[in-house]
Backbone as numpy.savetxt, mean C-alpha at the origin, in Angstrom:
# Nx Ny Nz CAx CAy CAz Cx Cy Cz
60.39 2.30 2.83 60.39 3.38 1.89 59.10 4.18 2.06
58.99 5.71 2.51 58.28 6.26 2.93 57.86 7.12 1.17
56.53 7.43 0.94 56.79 8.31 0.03 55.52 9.94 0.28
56.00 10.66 -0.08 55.50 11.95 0.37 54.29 12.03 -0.60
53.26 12.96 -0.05 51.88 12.97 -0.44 52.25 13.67 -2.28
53.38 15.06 -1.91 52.95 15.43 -3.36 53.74 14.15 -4.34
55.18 13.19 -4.03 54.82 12.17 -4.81 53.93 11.21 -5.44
53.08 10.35 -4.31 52.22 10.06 -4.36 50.74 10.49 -5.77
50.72 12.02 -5.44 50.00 12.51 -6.75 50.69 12.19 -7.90
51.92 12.73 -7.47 52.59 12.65 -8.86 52.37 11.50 -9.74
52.49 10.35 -8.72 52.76 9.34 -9.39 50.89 8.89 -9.92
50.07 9.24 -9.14 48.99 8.20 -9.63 47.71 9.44 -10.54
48.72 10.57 -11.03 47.93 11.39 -12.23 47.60 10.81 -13.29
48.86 9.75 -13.57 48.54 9.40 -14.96 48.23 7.98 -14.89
47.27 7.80 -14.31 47.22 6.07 -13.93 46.47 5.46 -14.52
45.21 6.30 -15.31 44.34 5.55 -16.31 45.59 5.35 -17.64
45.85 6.28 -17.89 47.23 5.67 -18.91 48.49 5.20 -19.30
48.77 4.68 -17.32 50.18 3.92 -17.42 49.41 2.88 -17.26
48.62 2.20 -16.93 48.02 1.29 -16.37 46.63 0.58 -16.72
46.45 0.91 -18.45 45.24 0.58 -18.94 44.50 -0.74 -18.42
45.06 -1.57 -18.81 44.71 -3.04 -18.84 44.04 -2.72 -16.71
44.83 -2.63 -15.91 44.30 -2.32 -14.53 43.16 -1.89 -14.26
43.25 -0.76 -15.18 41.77 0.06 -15.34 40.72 -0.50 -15.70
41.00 -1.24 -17.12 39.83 -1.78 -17.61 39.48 -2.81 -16.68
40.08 -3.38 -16.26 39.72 -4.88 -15.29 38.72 -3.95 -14.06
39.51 -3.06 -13.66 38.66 -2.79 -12.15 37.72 -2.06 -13.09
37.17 -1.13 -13.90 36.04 -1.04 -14.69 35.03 -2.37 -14.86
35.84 -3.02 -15.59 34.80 -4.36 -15.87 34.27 -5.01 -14.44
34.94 -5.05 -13.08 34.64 -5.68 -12.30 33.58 -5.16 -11.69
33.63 -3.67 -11.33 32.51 -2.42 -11.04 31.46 -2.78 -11.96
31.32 -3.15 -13.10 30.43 -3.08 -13.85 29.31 -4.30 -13.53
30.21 -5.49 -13.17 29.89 -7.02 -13.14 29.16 -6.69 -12.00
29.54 -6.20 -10.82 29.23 -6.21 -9.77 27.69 -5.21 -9.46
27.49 -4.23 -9.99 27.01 -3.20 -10.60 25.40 -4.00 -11.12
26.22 -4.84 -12.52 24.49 -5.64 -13.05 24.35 -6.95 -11.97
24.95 -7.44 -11.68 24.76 -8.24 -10.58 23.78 -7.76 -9.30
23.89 -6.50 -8.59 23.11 -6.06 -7.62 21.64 -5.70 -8.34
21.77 -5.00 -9.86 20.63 -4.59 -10.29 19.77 -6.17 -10.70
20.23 -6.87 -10.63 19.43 -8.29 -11.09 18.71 -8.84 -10.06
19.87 -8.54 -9.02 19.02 -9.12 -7.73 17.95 -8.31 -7.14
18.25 -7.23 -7.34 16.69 -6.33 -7.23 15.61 -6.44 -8.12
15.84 -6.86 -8.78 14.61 -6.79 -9.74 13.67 -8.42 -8.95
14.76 -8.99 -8.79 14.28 -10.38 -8.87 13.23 -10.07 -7.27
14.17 -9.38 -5.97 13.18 -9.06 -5.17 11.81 -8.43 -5.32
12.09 -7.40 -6.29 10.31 -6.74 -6.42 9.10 -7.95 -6.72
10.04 -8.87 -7.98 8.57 -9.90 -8.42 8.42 -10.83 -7.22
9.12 -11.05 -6.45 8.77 -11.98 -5.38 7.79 -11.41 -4.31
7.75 -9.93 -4.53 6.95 -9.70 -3.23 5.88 -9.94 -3.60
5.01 -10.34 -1.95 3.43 -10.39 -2.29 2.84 -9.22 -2.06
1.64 -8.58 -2.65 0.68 -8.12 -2.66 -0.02 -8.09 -1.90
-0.13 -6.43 -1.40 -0.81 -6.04 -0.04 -2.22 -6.56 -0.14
-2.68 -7.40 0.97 -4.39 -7.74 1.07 -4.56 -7.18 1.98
-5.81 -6.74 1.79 -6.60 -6.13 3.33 -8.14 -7.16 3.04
-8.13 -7.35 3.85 -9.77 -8.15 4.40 -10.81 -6.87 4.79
-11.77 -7.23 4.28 -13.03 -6.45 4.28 -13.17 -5.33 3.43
-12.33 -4.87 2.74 -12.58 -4.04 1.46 -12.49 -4.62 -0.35
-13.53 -4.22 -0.72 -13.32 -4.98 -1.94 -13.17 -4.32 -3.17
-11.83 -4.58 -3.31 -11.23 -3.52 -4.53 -10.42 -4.30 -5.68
-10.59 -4.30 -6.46 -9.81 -4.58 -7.98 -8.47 -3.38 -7.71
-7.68 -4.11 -7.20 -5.84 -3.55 -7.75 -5.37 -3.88 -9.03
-4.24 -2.80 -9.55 -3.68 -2.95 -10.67 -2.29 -2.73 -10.55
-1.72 -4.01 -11.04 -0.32 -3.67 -10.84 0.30 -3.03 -11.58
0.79 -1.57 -11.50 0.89 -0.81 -12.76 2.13 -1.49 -13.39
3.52 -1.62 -12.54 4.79 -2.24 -13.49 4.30 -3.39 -14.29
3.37 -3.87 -14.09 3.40 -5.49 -14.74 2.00 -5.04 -15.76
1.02 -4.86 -15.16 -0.49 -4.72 -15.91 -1.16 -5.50 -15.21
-1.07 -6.23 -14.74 -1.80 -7.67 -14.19 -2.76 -7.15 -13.13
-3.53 -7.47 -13.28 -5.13 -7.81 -12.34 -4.73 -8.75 -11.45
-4.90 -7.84 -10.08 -4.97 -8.63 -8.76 -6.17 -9.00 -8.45
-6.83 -10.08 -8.09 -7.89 -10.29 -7.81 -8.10 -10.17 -6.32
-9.14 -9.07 -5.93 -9.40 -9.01 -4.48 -9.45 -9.67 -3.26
-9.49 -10.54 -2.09 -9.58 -10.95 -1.47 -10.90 -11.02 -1.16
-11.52 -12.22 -0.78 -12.94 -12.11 -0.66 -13.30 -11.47 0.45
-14.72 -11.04 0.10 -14.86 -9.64 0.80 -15.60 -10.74 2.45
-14.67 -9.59 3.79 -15.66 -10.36 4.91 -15.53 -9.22 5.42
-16.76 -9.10 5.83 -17.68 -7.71 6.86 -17.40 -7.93 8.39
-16.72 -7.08 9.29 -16.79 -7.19 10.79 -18.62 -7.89 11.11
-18.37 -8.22 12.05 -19.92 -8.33 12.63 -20.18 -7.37 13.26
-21.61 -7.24 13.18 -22.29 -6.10 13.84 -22.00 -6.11 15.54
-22.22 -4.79 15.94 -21.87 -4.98 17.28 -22.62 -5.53 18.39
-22.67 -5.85 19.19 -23.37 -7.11 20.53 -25.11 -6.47 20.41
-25.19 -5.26 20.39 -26.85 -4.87 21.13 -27.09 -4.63 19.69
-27.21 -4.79 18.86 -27.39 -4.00 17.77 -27.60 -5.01 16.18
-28.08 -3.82 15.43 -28.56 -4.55 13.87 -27.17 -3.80 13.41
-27.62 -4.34 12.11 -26.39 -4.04 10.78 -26.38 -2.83 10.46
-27.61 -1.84 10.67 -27.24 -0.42 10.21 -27.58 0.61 11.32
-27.20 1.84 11.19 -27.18 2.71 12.34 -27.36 3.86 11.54
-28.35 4.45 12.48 -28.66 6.03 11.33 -28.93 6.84 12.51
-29.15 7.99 12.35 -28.96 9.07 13.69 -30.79 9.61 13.84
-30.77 9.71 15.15 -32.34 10.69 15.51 -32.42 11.98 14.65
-31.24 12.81 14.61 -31.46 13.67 14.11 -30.50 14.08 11.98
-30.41 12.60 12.17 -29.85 12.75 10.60 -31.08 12.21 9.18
-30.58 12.04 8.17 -31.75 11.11 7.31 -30.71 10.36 6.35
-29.54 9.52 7.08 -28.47 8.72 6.40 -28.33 7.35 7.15
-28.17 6.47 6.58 -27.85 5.06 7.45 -26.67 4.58 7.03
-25.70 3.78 7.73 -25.07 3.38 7.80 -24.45 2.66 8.54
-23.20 1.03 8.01 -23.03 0.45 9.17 -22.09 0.67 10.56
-22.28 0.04 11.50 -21.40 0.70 12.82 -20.46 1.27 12.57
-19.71 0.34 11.80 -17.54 0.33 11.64 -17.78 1.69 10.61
-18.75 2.40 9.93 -18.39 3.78 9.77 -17.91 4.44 10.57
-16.99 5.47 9.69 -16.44 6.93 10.46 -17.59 7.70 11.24
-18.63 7.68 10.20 -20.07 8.46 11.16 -20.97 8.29 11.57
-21.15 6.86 11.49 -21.24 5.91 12.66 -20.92 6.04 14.19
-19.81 5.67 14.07 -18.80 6.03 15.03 -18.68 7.11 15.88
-19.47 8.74 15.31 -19.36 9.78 15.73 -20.79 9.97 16.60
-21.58 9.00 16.42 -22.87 9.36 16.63 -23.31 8.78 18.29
-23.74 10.24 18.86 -23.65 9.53 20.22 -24.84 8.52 20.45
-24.24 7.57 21.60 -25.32 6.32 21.72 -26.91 6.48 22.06
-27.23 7.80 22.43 -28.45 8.00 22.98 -29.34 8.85 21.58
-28.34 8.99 20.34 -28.95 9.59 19.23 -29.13 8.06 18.67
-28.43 7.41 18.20 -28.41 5.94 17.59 -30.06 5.54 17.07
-30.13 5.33 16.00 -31.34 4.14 15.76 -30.61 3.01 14.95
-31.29 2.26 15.43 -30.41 0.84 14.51 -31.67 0.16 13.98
-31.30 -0.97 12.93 -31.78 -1.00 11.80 -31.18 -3.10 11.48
-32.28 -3.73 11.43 -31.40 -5.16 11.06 -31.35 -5.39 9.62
-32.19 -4.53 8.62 -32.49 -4.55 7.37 -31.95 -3.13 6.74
-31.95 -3.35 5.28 -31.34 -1.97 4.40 -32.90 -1.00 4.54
-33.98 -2.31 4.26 -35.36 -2.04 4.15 -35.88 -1.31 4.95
-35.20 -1.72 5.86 -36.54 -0.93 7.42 -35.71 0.73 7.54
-34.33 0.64 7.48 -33.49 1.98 7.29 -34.52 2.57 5.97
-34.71 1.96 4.91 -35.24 2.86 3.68 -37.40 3.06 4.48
-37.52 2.01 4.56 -38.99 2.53 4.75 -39.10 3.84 6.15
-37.74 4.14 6.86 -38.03 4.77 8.22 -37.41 6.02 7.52
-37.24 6.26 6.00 -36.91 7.77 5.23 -35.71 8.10 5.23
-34.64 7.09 5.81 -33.02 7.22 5.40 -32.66 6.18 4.21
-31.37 7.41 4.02 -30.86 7.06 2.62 -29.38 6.27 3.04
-28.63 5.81 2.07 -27.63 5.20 2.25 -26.27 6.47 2.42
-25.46 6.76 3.55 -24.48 7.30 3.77 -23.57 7.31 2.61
-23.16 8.60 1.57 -21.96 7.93 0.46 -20.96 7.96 1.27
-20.25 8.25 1.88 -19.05 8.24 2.48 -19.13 6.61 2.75
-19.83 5.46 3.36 -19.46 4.58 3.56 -20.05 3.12 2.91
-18.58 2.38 2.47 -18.65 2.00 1.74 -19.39 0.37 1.32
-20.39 0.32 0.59 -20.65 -1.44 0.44 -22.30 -0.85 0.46
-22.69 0.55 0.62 -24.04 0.56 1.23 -24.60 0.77 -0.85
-25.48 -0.17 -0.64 -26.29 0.60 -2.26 -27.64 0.19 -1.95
């Protein structure tokens, strides 16, 4: 028994109201299925862990929850092979350590390095704000 498309309409126009009880079931099942996926998501977010990064030391806040992440303890790269802990330029009056951005920019034949905060402050440089941990 073949049946033609405009039957077909015909027949399933009125189908929320030949067919309540059908409806409500596949409603209720959509629904079940529906809080079921939203449960299991929720349950994934609290399971995840919390991004750490090593060597920066920051107080996170978990905004959905409130809760205080406590930082990862703070560990500093080591200084590089020929060299002290701070680096300040011939022609700048800022110090800072290698793994700075401007650090980093400073060519090797400008370089003064530094094994103390002290000897950087008594030689008339100041601490770089851009990089971070220097006070």
């Amino acid at each position: 028994m073949t049946m033609s498309i405009k039957e077909f309409i015909e027949k399933s126009k009125g189908f929320p109201h030949r067919n309540k009880d059908v409806f409500i079931a596949i409603l209720f099942i959509l629904l079940a299925f529906g809080s079921f996926g939203l449960g299991r998501l929720s349950m994934i977010e609290e399971l995840k862990t919390p991004v750490r990064i090593d060597g920066i030391a920051a107080s996170v806040v978990n905004i959905n929850k409130g809760q205080n992440i406590q930082p990862a303890k703070e560990t500093l790269p080591p200084p590089p092979q020929g060299g002290g802990l701070y680096v300040g330029s011939k022609n700048g009056s800022k110090y800072q350590f290698p793994w700075c951005s401007g650090a980093k920019r400073i060519k090797e034949g400008n370089k003064v390095i530094f094994n103390t905060k002290e000897g950087a402050r008594a030689a008339g440089y100041t601490p770089a704000g851009n990089c971070k941990g220097l006070d």
